[in-house]
Z-matrix of the N, CA and C atoms (Angstrom, degrees):
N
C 1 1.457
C 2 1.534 1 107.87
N 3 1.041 2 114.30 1 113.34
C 4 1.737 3 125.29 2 159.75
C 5 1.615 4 106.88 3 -44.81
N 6 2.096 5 90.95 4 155.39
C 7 1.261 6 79.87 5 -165.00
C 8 1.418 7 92.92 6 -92.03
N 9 1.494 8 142.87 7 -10.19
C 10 1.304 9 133.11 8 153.01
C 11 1.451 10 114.06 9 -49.20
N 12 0.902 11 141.10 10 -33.09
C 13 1.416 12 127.79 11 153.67
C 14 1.779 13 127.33 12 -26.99
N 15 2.106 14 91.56 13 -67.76
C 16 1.205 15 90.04 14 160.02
C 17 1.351 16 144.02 15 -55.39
N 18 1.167 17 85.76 16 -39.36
C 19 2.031 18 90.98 17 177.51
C 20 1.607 19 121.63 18 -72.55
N 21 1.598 20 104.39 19 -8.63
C 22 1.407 21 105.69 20 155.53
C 23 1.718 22 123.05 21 -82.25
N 24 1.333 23 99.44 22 -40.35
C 25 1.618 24 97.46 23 174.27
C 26 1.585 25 103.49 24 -76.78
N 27 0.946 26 132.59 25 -25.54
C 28 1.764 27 114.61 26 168.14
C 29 1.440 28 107.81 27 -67.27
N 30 1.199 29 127.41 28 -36.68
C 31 1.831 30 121.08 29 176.64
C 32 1.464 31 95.05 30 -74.69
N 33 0.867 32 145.84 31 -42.69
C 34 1.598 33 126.02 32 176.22
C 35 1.585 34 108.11 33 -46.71
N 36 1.348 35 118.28 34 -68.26
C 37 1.399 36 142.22 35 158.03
C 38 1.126 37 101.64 36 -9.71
N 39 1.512 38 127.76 37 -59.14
C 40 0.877 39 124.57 38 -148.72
C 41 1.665 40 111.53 39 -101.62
N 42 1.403 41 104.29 40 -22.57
C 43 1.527 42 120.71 41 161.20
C 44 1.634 43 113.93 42 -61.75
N 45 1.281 44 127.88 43 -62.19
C 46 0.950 45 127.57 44 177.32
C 47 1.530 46 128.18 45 -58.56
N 48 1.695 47 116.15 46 -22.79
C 49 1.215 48 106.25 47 143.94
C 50 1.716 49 133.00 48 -73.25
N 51 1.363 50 114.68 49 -15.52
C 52 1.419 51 114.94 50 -176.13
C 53 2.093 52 98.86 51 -60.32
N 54 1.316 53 92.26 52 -47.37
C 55 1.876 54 93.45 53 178.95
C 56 0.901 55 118.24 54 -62.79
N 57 1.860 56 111.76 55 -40.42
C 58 1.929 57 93.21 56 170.33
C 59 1.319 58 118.82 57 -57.32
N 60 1.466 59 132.97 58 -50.38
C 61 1.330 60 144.22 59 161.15
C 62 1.410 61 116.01 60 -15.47
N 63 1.627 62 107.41 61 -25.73
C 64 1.774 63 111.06 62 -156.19
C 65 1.526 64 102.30 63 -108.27
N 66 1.744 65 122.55 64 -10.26
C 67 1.099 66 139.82 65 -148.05
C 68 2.100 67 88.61 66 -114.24
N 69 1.820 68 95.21 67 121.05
C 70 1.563 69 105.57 68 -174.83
C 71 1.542 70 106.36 69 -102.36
N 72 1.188 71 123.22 70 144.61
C 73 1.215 72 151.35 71 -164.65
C 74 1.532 73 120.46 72 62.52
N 75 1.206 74 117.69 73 27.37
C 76 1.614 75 139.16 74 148.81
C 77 1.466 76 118.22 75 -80.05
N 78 1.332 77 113.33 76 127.03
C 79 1.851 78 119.09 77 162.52
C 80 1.199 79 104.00 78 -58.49
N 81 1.795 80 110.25 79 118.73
C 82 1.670 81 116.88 80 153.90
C 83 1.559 82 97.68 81 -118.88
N 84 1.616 83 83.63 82 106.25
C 85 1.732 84 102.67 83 169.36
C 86 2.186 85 114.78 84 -32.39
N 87 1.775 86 106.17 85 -52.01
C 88 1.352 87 91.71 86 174.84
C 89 1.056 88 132.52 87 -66.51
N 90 1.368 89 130.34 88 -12.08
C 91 0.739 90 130.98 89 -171.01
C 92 1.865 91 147.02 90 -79.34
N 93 1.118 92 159.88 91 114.19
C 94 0.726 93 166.83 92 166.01
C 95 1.551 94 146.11 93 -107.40
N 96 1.275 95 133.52 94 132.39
C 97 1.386 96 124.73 95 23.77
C 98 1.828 97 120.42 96 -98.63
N 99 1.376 98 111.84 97 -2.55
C 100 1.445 99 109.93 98 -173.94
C 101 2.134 100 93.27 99 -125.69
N 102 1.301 101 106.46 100 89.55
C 103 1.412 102 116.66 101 -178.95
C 104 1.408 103 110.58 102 -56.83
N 105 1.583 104 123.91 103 -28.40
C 106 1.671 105 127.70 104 172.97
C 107 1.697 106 105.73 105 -57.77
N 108 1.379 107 111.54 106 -54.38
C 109 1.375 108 103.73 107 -175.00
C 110 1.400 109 132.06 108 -44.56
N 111 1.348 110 108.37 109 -174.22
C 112 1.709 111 119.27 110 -173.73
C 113 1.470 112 87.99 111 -95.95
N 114 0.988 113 129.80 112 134.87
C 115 1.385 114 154.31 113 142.13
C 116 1.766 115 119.30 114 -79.96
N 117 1.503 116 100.90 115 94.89
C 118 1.535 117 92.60 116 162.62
C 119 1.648 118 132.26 117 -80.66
N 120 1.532 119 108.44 118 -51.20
C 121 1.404 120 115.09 119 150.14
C 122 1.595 121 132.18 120 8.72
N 123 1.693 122 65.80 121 -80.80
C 124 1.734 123 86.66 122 174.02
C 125 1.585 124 131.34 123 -61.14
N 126 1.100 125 115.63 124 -35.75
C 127 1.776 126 144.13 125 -169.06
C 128 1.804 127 82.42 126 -87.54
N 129 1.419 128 123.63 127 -59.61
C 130 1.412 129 97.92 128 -162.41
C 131 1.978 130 102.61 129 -75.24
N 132 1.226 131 106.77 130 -7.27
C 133 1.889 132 88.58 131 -173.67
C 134 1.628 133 96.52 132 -84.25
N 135 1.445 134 119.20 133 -32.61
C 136 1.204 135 120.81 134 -163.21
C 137 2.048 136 99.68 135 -60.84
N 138 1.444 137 102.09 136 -53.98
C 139 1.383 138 102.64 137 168.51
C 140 1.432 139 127.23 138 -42.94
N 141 1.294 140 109.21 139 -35.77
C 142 1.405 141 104.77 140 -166.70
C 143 1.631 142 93.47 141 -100.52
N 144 1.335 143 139.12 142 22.73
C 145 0.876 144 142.76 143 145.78
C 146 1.870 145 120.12 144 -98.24
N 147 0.843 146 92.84 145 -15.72
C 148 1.349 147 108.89 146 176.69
C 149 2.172 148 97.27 147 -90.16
N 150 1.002 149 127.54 148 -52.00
C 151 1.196 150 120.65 149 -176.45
C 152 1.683 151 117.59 150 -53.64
N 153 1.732 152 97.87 151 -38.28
C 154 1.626 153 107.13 152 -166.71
C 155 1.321 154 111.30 153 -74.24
N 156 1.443 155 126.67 154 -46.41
C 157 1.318 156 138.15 155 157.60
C 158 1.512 157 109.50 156 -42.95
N 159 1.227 158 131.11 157 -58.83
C 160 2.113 159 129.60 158 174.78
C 161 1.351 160 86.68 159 -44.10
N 162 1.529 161 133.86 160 -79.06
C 163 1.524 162 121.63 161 -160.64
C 164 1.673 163 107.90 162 -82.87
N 165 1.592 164 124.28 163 25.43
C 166 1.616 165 97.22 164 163.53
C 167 1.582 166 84.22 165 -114.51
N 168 1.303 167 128.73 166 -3.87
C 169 1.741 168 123.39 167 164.09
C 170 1.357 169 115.01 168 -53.88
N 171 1.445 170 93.59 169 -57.06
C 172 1.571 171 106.12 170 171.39
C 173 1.185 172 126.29 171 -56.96
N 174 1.187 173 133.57 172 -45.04
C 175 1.745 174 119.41 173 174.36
C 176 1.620 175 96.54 174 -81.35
N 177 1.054 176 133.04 175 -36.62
C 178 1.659 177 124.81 176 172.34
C 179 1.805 178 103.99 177 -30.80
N 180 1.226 179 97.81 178 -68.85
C 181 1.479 180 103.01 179 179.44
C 182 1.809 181 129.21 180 -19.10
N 183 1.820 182 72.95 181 -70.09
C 184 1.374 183 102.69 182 -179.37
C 185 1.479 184 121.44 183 -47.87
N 186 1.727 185 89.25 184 -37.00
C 187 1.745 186 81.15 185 169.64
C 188 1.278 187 122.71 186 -129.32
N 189 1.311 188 100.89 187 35.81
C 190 1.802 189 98.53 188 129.72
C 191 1.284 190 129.14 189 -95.47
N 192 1.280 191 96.67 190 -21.81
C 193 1.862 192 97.60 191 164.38
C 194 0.992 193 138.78 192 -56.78
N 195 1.519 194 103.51 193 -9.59
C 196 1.708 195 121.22 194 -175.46
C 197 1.437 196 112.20 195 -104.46
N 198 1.463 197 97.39 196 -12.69
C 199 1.601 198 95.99 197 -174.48
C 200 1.791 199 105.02 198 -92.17
């Protein structure tokens, strides 16, 4: 498995936690001080961790394709 592979299934990973994050009257373990609530914070870092990983998959790719 490529490691652009991985770094696509960790941005999924990492997408699919941004929605749990976004989802109210669910336990989010990080969270604090009211763990039931909606967490935006959280949902937008998880996203933007989820974005950086899709484009470091993508140039990963790219250069193994060249090699």
């Amino acid at each position: 498995m490529s490691l652009a592979t991985i770094a696509w299934i960790l941005a999924v990973l990492a997408l699919l936690l941004g929605v749990y994050y976004l989802i109210p009257n669910v336990y989010h373990p990080l969270a604090e001080p009211d763990p039931m609530a909606m967490h935006i914070k959280h949902a937008i870092a998880f996203f933007a961790v989820a974005v950086v990983l899709f484009f470091g998959g993508r140039f990963m790719r790219n250069s193994q394709s060249m090699t």
